[in-house]
N, C-alpha and C positions, 0 to 999 in steps of 0.2 A: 704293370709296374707304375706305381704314382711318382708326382714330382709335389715338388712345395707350391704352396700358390705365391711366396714372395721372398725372395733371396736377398737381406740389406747387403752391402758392402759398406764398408767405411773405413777408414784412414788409420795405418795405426797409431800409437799411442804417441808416438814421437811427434808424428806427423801431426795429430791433434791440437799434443799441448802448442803448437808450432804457426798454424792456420787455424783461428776462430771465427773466421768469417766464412770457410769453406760447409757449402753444409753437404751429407753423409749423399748418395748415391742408392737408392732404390729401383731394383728389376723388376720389372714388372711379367709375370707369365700368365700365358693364356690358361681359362679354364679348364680344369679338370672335364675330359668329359665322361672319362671310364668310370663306370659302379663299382664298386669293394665289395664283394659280397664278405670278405674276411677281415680280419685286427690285421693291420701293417703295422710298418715300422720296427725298427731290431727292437726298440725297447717295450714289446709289445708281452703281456705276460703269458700268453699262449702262441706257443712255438707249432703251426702249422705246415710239416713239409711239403704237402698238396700246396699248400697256399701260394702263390705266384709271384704274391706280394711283399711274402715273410723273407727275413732272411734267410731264414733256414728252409728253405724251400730245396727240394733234391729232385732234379730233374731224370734222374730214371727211375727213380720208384714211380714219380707222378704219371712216367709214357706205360710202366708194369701196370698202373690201377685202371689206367684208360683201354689200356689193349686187354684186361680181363675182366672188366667191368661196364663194357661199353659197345653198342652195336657200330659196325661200319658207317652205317651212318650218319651216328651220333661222332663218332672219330674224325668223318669228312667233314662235320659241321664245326666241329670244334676247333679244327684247322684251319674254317675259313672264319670263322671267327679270331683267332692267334692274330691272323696275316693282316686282317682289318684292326685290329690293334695295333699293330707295328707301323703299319704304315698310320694311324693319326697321331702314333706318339713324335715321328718320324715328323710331320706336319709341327706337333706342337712347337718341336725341339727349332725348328723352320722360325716359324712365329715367331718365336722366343729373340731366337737370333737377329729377325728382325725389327721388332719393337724393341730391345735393348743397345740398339746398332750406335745411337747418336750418348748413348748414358755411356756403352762402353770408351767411346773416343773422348766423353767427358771427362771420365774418371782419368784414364791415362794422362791427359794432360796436366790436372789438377796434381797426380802424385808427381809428378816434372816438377812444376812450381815449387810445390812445398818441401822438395828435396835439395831445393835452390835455396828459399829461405832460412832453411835451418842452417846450414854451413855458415850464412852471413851472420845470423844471428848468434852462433856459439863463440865469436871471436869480438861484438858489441857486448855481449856477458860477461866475456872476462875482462875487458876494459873498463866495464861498469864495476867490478868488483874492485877493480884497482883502486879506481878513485874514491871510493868509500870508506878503503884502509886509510890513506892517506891524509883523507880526512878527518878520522879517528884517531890521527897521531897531532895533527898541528892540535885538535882540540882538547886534547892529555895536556900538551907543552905549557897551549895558557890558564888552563886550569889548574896547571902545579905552578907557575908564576904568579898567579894572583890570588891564591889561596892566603897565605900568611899574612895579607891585608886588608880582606873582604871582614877579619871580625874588627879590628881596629875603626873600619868606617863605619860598620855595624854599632860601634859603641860609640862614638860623635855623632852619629845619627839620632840617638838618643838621648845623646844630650844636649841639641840640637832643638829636638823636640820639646824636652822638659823646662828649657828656656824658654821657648814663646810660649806655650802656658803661663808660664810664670810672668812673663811680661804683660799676657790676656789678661791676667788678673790684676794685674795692679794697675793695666788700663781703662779695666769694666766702668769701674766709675765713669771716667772720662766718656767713653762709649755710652754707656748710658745715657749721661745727659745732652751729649748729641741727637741720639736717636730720641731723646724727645723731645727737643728744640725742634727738629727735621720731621715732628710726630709719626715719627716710624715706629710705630710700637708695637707690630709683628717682630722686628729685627733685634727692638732691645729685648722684649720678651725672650727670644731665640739668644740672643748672650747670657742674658742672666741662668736658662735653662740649662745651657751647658755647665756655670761653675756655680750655681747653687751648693751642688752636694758637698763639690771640694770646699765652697769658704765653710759649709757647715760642720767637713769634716777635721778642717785646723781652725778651726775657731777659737782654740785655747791659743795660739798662738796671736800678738796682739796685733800685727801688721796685718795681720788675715780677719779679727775679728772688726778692726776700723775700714778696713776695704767691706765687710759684711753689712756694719751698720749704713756705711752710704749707701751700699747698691739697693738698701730695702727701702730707704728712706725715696731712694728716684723710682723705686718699681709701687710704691704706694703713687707716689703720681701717677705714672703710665694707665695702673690700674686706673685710679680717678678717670684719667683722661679716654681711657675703656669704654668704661660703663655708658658716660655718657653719649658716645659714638653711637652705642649701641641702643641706649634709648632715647634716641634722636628721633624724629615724626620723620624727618626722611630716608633713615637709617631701612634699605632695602633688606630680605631676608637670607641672601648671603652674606651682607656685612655683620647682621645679626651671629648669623653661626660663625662667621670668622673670630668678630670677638667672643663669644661663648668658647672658642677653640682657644684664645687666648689668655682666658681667665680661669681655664680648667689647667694650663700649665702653670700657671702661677698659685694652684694648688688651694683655688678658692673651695670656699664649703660647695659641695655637690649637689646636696638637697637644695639649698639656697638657688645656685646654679640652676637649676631644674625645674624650678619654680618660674624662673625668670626668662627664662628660654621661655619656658609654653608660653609664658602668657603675652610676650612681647611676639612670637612667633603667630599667636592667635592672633591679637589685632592687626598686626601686617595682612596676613592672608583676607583674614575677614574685608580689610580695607580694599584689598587686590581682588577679590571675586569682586565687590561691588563693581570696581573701578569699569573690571575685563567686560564684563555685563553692559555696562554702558556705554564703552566704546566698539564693541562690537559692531554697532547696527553703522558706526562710521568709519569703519575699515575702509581702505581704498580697493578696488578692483584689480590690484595687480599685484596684491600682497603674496596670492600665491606662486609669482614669478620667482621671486629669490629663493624658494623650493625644491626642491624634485620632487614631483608624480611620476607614479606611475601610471598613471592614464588620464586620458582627457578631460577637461571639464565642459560640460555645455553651459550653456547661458541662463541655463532653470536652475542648475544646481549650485552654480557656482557662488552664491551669497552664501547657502548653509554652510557648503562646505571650509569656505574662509572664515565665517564664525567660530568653527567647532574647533578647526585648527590654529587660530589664535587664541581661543581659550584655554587650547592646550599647553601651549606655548607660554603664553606669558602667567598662567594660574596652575596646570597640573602638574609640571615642572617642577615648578615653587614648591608644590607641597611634597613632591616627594623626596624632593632634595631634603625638605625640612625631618620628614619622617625617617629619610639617611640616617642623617645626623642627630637626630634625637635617638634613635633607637642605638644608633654606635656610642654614643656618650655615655649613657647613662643606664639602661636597660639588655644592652650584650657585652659580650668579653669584647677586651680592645681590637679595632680594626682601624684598617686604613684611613686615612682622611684624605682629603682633597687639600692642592697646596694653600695656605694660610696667606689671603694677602692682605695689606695692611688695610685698616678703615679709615686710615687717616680722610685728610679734605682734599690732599692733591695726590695723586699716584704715584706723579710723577717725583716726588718727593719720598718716595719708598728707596730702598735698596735693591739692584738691578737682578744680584743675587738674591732670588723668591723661590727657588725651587726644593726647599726643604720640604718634606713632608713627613708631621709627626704622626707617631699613634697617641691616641689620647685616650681617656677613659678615664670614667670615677666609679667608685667603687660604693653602694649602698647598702644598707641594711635592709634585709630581705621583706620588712614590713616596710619599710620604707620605700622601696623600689616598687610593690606592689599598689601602693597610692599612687606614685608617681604614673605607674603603668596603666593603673584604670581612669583618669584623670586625660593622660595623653591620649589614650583609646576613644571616650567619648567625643573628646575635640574633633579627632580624625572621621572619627566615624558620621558625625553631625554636620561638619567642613564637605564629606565627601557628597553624602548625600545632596548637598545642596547642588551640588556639581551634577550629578547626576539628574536633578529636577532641572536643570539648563538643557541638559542633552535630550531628558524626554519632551523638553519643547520644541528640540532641534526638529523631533520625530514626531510631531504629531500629523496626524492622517488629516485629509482635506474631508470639507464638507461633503463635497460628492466624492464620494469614494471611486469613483469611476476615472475623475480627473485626475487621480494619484499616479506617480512617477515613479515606480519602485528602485530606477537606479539612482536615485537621489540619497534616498535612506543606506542604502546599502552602500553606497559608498560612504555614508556617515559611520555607518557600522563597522567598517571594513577600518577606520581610519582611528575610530574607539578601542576595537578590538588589538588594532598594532601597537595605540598609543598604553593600552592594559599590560602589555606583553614589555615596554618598554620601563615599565614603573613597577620592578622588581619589588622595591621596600615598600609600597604600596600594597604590593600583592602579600609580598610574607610578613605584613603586621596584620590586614584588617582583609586581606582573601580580595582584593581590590579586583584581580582578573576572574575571579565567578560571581563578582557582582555586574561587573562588564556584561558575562555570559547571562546574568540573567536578566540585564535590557537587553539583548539579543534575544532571547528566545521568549522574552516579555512581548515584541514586536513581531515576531516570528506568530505568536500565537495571536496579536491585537490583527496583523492583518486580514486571517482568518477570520476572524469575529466581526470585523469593519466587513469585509466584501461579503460572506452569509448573512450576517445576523442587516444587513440592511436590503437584502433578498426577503427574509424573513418577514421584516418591520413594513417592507412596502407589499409584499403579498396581503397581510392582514388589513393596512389599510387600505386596500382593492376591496376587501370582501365587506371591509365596516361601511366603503362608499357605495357599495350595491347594496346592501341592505337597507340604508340609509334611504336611497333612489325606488329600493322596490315597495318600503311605508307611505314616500312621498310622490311620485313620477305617476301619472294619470297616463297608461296606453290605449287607445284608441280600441284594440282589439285585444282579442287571447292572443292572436296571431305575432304580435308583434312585440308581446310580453314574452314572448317563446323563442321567436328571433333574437330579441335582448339578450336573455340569457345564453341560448348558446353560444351567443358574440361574445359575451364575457367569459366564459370557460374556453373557448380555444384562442382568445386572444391571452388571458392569464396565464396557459400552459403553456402558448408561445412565448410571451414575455422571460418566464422563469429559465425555458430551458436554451433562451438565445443568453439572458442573462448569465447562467453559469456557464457554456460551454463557450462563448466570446468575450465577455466583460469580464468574470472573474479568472478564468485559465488563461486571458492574455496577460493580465495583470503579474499572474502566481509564475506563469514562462518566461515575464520577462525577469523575473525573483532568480531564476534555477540559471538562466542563459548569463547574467549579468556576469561580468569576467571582472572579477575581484580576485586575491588571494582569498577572501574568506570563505570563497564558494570552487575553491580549486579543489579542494578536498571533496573527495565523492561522501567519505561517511558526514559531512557537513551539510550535504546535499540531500540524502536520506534523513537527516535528524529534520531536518526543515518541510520536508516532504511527508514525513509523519507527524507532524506537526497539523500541517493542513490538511491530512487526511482526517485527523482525530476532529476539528473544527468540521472539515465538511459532513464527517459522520456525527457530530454534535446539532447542526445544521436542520438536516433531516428530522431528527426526533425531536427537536427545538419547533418545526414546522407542525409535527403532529402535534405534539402536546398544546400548542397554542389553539389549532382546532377545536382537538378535543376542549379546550375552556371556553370557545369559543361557543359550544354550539350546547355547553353540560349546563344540567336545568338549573346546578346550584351555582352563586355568582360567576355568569357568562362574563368573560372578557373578550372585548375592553369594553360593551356595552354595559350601560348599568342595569343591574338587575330588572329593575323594574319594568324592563322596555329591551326584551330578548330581541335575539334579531327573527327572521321571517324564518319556518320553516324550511324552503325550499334554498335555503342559506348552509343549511344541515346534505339536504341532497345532493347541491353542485360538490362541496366539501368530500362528499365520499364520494364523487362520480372522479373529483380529480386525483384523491390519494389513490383509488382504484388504476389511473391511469396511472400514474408514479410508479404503482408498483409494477403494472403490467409493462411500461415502454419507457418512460421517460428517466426513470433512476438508471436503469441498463444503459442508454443511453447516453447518460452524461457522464456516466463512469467510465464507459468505451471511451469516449472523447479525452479527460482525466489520462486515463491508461494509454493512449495513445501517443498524446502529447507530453508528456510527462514521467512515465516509465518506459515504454518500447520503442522509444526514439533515444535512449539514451545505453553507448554499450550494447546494443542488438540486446536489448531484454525483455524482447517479446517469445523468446525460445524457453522462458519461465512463465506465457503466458495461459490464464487457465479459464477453459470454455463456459459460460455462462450463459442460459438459455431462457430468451424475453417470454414475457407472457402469452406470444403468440408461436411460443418454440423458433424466434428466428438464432441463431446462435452469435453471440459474442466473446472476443478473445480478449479478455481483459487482465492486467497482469495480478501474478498472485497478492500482493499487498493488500490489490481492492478487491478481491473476489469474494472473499469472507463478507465484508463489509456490505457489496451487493444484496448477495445472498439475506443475510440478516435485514438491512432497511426494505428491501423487499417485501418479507414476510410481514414485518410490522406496516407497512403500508398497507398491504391488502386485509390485516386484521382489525385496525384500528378504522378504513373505509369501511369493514362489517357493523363496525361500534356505532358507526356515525350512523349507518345506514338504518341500523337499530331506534336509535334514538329519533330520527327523524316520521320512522313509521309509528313510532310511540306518539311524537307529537300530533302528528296529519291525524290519528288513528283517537287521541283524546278531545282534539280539537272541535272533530265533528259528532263526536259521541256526548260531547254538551247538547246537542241540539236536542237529543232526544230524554233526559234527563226532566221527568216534573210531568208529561206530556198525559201520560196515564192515571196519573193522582184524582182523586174523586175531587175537586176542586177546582183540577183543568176538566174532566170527564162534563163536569156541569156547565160548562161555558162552552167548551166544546163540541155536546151535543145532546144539546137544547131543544135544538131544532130537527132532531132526531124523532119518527115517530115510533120505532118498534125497533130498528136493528140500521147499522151503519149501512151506505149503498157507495160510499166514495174511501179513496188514503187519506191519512189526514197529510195535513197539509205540509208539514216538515221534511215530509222524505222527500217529496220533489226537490228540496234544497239540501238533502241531503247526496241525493242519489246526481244534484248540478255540481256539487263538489266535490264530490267524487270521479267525475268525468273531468273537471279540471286538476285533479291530484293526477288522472290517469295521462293525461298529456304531458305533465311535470315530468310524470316519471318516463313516459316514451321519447318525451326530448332528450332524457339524456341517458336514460338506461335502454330504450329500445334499438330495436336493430331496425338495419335501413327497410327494411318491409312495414314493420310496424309504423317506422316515422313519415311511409309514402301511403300506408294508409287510412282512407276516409274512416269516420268516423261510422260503427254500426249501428244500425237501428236498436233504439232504446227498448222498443215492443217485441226482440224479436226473442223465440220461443227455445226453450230445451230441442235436445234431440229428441224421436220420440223411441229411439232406440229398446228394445222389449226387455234387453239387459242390466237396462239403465233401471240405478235405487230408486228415482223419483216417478217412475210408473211402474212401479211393483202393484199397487193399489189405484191409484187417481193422480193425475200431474197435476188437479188445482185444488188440491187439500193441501192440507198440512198433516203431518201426522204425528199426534200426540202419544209418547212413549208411554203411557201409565197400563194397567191391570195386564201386565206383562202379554199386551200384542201390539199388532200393526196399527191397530183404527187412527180414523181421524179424528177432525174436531166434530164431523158429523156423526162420528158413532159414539159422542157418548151419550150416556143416557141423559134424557130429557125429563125424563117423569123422575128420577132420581131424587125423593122428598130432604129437604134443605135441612130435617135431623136425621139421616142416616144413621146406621149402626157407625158406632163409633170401631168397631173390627174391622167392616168394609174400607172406612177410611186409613185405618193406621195398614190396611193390606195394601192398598192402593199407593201409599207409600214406599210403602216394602218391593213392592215388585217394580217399581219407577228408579230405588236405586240399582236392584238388579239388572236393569236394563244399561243402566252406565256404567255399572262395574264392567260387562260387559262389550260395550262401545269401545269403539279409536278413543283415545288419551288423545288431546288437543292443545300444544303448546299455545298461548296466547301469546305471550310474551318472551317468543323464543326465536330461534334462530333464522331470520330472514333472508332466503333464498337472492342473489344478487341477481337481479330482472326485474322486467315487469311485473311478469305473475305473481311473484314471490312477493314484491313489495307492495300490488294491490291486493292481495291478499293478507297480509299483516295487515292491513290496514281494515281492511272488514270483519277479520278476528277482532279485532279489538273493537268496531264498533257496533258486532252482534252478541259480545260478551258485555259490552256496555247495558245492550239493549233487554241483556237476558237480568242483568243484577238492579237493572231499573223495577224492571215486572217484577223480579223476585222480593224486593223491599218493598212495593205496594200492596193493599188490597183494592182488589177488582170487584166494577159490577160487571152485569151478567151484557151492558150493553159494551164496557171498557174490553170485556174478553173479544168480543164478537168483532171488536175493531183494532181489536191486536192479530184477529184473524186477517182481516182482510190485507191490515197491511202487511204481515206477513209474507202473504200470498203475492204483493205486489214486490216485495225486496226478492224474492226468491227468482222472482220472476226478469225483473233489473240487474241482479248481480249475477244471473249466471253465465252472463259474458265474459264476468272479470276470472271464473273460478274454471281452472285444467281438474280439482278433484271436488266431483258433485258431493260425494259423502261428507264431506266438509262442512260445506255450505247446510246438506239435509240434518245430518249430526246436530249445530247447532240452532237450526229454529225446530227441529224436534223437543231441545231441552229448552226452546223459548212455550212452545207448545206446553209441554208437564210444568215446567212455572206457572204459568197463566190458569190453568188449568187447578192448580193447589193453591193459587193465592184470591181466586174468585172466591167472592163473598158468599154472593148466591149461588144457586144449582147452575152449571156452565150450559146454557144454549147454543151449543155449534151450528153458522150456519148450513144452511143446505150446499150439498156439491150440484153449485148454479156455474 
C-alpha cells in the first residue's frame, strides 16, 4: 500500500482570514521505497482486485489465485515478501511520526492563537462598525444645514470674481505703464495677454474701446523697448529667445519673427564659438571641481578633458537650447516653453511672480515655413560642423603613435557621447547623436589605421633603407653581405611581430579595459572589435600589395622607376611573406585572440583550431579564424609571385651577358686568333657561372635548410654521376647530343663531307624530324611555376638563361668555327650546372635544342668537334 509523499495542512478559512502572518504547516514523509507494479489510487480507471494497491482489491479471491496458481514455494516467498512490507511501512509510518514530531506541536499551538485572536477581533469589528454609522449621520446633518447656502455663495463668488476683472481692466493702463517705467516687460506683456481678447471683444462699447486704445498705444512702446533688448551686442541667446517669446504673444508677424530670430541667434552663437575657442586653452584647473565625474582624471588627460567640457557648456548648450526654441516657435505644433523672464537691465526690477509658463507658437504658410526650415537647417548644420572640427582636434592621435593614451580619448568620447544623448532637439532636427556616432566610429576606425598603417609605412621604409645600403654599402666579403642580410630579415620579422603583439594590442586593450559607460555595453565592445579586426585584416593585404609594387617591373614604389631596387630585395620579400604565412600571422592572431576575445566571458569555449605552417596547433577564437585562414593563404601565394618575379629578374639579368657573343662581328674579334677550331670557354661564362654561385648563396641564405647553410661550398670541376641509367651516358657524357635526322648522334656525328648545296629534301627532312623529336620531348615551362627552395629557384633561373641562350643562337647565323665554340661551351655549362640540377633531363633536353639551333642556323657545313 502507498502513502503521499507530502500531506499540507493549513488553517481553516476563519482562521486564515484571522492570522496573515501565520504561514501553512507542511509534513514532510519519508520515501517511498515499494515498486507499484499496478495503477493505484481509487480514482484509478482500471479497477484491479489482485492489485494490493487498488481499492478494490478483494483479499480472498487474491489468497484463491495464489493457492491455485502458485507453487509452495512461491507462496512461502510471497509471504516473506508481505511481512518485509509491513514491517517498512510500519518503519515509515515511525519516520513519519518522527520527522513531523516538532511541525505537529507547531501547528497546535498556532491553532490555540488564532482561536484567541478571532474572539478579540469580532467584538473590535463591531465597534468599528459603530463608529462609521455615526459618522455617516453627524455628516447627513451638516450637509442638509449647509446646503440652502452653498448656491447663494456660489453666486457672490461670481460676482466676486467678475468685479476684479472688471477692475483689471480699467487698471491695465495704469499697470502697464508701471511695468514699463519698472521695464518689466515680460509681466506687462503677461497683462495685456490676458484681456486682449476681452477689450477686443467689447470694443463697441466706449469705456472698453479708450481702455483699448491706451493699452496699445503703451504695448507699442514695451514692443520698442523689446526689440531693442534683443538686438543689443550683449543681448545673450536666452534673452534673445525670451524676447522672441515675447513678441510672438503680442502677435507680431511670424515670418518677420523668424527671420530675425535666426539671424540674431546666428551671430550670437557665431560670436560664442569663437569666444569658447579662445578661452579654452585659459580654463583654470579646477574647473572640473564644481562637476561631478564619474571617474578620475589624471594629469595627461585632464586639460582635454576640461576643454571639451567647457565647450559643451557654455556653446553646445546654447545651441540647443536655440534649436528648442526655434523649432517650437515656428516649425512644430505648439509646445511648452520655458519660464519667460524679463530682459530688462536689472532683474531685480522684474515681478517676483515669474513662474507663468506660456505655449506659444505661430502659424505659417507651408511654403513659407519650408524656407524658413531650409534656411534654419543649413545654419545648424554649418554651426555644428564646426563644433565638431573642435572635437576632432580634441582627438587627434600623437606623432608617435606608440606614445598615445587611449583613455584620454575615450574619455573624450564617452563625454561627447552623453553630451549627444543630452541634446534631444539637436538629435531630432539634424540626427546630432549619429553624427556624434560617427566621430566615434571615425576614431574607432583612424586608431586602427594610425597603429597598422605606421607598422606598414615603417616596414617599407626598412626595405627602401636596405636597398638603398645594398647600391651604396661597400662589404668586405660575400660573407658579410650574407651576414647583413640575414640580420635584416630576422631583425625586421622580430620588429613587426613584437610591434603588433605589444605596442599595438596594449594600446587596443587598453581601448576594451577602459571603464567608461560607453564601453560597459558588450555589443559596444564587439562593434569596436570589429572594427579593428577589419583594419588589421586591411593591414595585412595593405602589407602585400605595397610589396607586390614594390618589387612589380611596372612603376616600383616608392622607388622611381628608373632605379628598381636590387633583386635580392624581391627574395628577402618572399622569404618573409613565406614566413607570415607559415608562423608569424598564426601567431599574432593567437596573441589578438587571447588577449582580446577568450579573456573576456570565458570565450575561448567558441574557440576554433587553427594549424601553423609547421602543423603546430592554434586555438584562436572564431571571429579571427576565417581571417587567419584567408591572409594566410594569400601570404604564401603572393611570396610565390614575388618569388617568381625575382627568378625572372636574376634569370634576365644574367642572360644579358650572353646576348651578341655569337654574332659574326663578335665571332671576328673573338677568334682571330683562332687557328682551325676553339681549344678554350669563351670567356663570359666564367662570369656567368661566378653569379650564379653568388645567386645560389642568396638563395641558400634564406631559402636553404640548415645542411645546405653549414655547407662548404662544391667543387666547380666536379663530374655527373656515371650512373649506366643516367640520359647523359646513354651515348658519350662529353658530347652534346644534337636532336636532328631523327636519332641520338652528336655534334660529332654529323656529317662532315656534307657538300654546303645539298638537296634541298635532305634539308627541309632534317627539319621535319628535328620537330618530331620535340613534339615528342618533356614540355619545359620556362616561365612557370617556381618550386619554393633552392632547387627550384636555381633552376628557374638557368631555364631562363639556357632559353636565353638557345633564342640567342636561334636569331644568328653561324660560322662553322661560331658552331664549334657553341660546342665547347656547351659542354663546359653542362658540365658546371649539374650541381644546381635534381632532374638531368632538363638540363640534356635543353642544350639538345641549343644543339639542333646551332646546327640549322650554321652557315656553312657544321664541323663537330671530335669526342676529345
Amino acid at each position: 500500500m502507498t502513502t503521499p509523499q507530502q500531506v499540507p495542512t493549513s488553517p481553516s478559512k476563519s482562521s486564515a482570514s484571522t492570522s496573515k502572518s501565520m504561514k501553512p504547516i507542511t509534513l514532510t514523509l519519508p520515501r517511498k521505497s515499494r515498486t507499484k507494479s499496478h495503477g493505484i489510487g481509487t480514482g484509478g480507471k482500471n479497477s484491479d482486485p489482485l492489485d494490493i494497491d487498488n481499492s478494490a482489491f478483494e483479499a480472498e479471491h487474491y489468497c484463491n489465485v495464489l493457492l491455485t496458481e502458485k507453487h509452495l514455494s512461491e507462496l512461502i516467498q510471497r509471504d516473506n515478501d508481505l511481512s518485509t512490507e509491513i514491517r517498512q511501512l510500519d518503519g515509515d509510518m515511525k519516520t513519519l511520526v518522527y520527522e513531523n514530531y516538532n511541525k505537529f506541536i507547531s501547528a497546535t499551538d498556532t491553532i490555540r492563537k488564532m482561536k484567541s485572536n478571532v474572539e478579540s477581533m469580532e467584538s473590535e469589528m463591531d465597534q468599528l462598525s459603530k463608529s462609521i454609522s455615526n459618522i455617516s449621520n453627524v455628516t447627513s446633518l451638516v450637509n442638509d444645514a449647509l446646503g440652502p447656502k452653498r448656491e447663494k455663495i456660489r453666486q457672490l463668488t461670481g460676482v466676486h470674481d467678475l468685479l476684479k476683472k472688471i477692475q483689471f481692466i480699467f487698471e491695465l493702463p495704469t499697470r502697464l505703464k508701471l511695468c514699463l517705467d519698472q521695464e518689466s516687460y515680460a509681466q506687462a506683456v503677461r497683462y495685456y495677454a490676458k484681456t486682449s481678447r476681452l477689450l477686443e471683444h467689447y470694443r463697441s462699447l466706449s469705456v472698453f474701446s479708450s481702455i483699448e486704445s491706451e493699452c496699445k498705444e503703451i504695448i507699442d512702446k514695451v514692443s520698442k523697448k523689446i526689440r531693442e533688448n534683443m538686438t543689443s551686442e550683449n543681448a545673450t541667446g536666452s534673452e534673445i529667445t525670451d524676447c522672441i517669446v515675447l513678441l510672438i504673444s503680442l502677435k507680431e508677424p511670424p515670418q518677420q519673427l523668424a527671420k530675425e530670430y535666426l539671424d540674431l541667434q546666428e551671430t550670437f552663437l557665431s560670436k560664442l564659438l569663437v569666444a569658447t575657442i579662445d578661452e579654452m586653452p585659459k580654463i583654470p584647473a579646477d574647473y572640473l571641481l564644481k562637476s561631478s565625474e564619474d571617474y578620475q582624471l589624471t594629469t595627461s588627460d585632464e586639460r582635454a578633458i576640461i576643454e571639451l567640457t567647457y565647450l559643451n557648456e557654455k556653446f553646445l548648450k546654447e545651441l540647443n537650447k536655440f534649436v528648442e526654441s526655434f523649432n517650437g516657435f515656428f516649425l512644430q505644433p505648439p509646445k511648452e516653453c520655458r519660464d519667460t523672464k524679463s530682459p530688462g537691465k536689472s532683474p531685480a526690477k522684474s515681478p517676483k511672480n515669474n513662474d507663468l509658463i506660456r505655449y506659444v507658437s505661430t502659424t505659417l504658410d507651408v511654403e513659407v515655413k519650408e524656407l524658413v526650415r531650409k534656411e534654419f537647417l543649413e545654419f545648424i548644420g554649418a554651426i555644428t560642423s564646426e563644433y565638431l572640427t573642435i572635437v576632432d582636434g580634441l582627438l587627434e592621435f600623437p606623432n608617435n603613435i606608440l606614445d598615445f593614451k587611449p583613455e584620454t580619448h575615450i574619455k573624450l568620447l564617452n563625454k561627447l557621447n552623453f553630451a549627444a544623448l543630452s541634446c534631444a532637439s539637436l538629435s531630432s532636427v539634424i540626427k546630432f547623436d549619429e553624427r556624434i556616432k560617427e566621430v566615434i566610429s571615425t576614431w574607432e576606425t583612424g586608431i586602427g589605421k594610425r597603429l597598422f598603417g605606421n607598422a606598414e609605412k615603417e616596414l617599407i621604409e626598412k626595405f627602401v633603407e636596405f636597398s638603398e645600403k645594398q647600391k651604396t654599402k661597400v662589404f668586405s666579403s660575400s660573407q658579410q653581405r650574407f651576414k647583413y642580410v640575414q640580420t635584416f630579415v630576422l631583425d625586421t620579422e622580430t620588429w613587426l611581430t613584437t610591434y603588433l603583439t605589444k605596442d599595438c594590442l596594449r594600446i587596443i586593450e587598453e581601448c576594451v579595459k577602459t571603464e567608461v559607460p560607453m564601453f560597459e555595453n558588450k555589443d559596444d565592445v564587439e562593434k569596436f572589435l570589429k572594427k579593428i579586426q577589419a583594419e588589421f585584416r586591411e593591414f595585412w593585404y595593405s602589407i602585400i600589395n605595397s610589396m607586390m609594387k614594390y618589387v612589380s617591373p611596372i612603376n616600383p614604389y616608392p622607388i622611381n622607376p628608373q632605379d628598381p631596387p636590387p633583386p635580392i630585395t624581391s627574395l628577402i620579400m618572399s622569404r618573409m611573406l613565406l614566413d607570415f604565412g607559415e608562423i608569424i600571422v598564426t601567431q599574432v592572431y593567437t596573441s589578438f585572440s587571447d588577449r582580446l576575445y577568450t579573456s573576456r566571458d570565458n570565450r575561448n569555449r567558441f574557440a576554433v583550431d587553427v594549424y601553423g605552417g609547421y602543423g603546430e596547433r592554434h586555438a584562436i577564437s572564431k571571429e579571427l579564424a576565417q581571417d587567419v585562414r584567408e591572409i594566410v593563404g594569400v601570404c604564401k601565394d603572393i611570396a610565390q609571385r614575388i618569388l617568381e618575379r625575382y627568378v625572372e629578374i636574376v634569370g634576365n639579368r644574367i642572360s644579358m651577358n650572353i646576348r651578341g657573343i655569337y654574332t659574326m662581328k663578335s665571332s671576328i674579334t673573338n677568334l682571330t686568333d683562332v687557328p682551325s677550331r676553339p681549344t678554350s670557354v669563351s670567356k663570359i661564362w666564367n662570369v656567368i657561372i661566378t653569379e650564379l654561385t653568388l645567386i645560389e648563396k642568396e638563395v641558400v641564405m634564406l631559402y636553404g635548410t640548415e645542411e645546405e647553410n653549414n655547407l662548404d661550398d662544391q667543387d666547380s670541376n666536379s663530374l655527373p654521376s656515371t650512373d649506366q641509367n643516367s640520359t647523359a651516358n646513354q651515348d658519350n657524357s662529353n658530347t652534346i647530343r644534337a636532336p636532328y635526322a631523327h636519332s641520338n648522334s652528336s655534334y660529332s656525328s654529323i656529317n662532315s663531307n656534307r657538300p654546303k648545296s645539298s638537296n634541298p629534301f635532305f634539308a627541309s627532312f632534317t627539319h621535319l624530324t628535328s620537330h618530331i623529336d620535340k613534339l615528342f620531348s618533356d614540355r619545359i615551362e620556362i616561365f612557370g611555376i617556381v618550386e619554393i627552395g633552392k632547387p627550384g629557384i636555381i633552376m628557374g633561373v638557368i631555364k631562363i638563361l639556357l632559353k636565353a641562350w638557345i633564342e640567342t643562337v636561334r636569331m644568328q647565323t653561324l660560322t662553322n668555327k661560331i658552331f664549334q665554340q657553341i660546342q665547347v661551351d656547351s659542354e663546359f655549362v653542362r658540365l658546371k650546372l649539374w650541381k644546381y640540377i635534381e632532374d638531368e633531363r632538363i638540363l640534356n633536353t635543353m642544350l639538345q635544342e641549343l644543339a639542333s639551333s646551332a646546327f640549322r642556323r650554321c652557315a656553312e657545313d657544321p664541323l663537330p668537334l671530335e669526342n676529345t
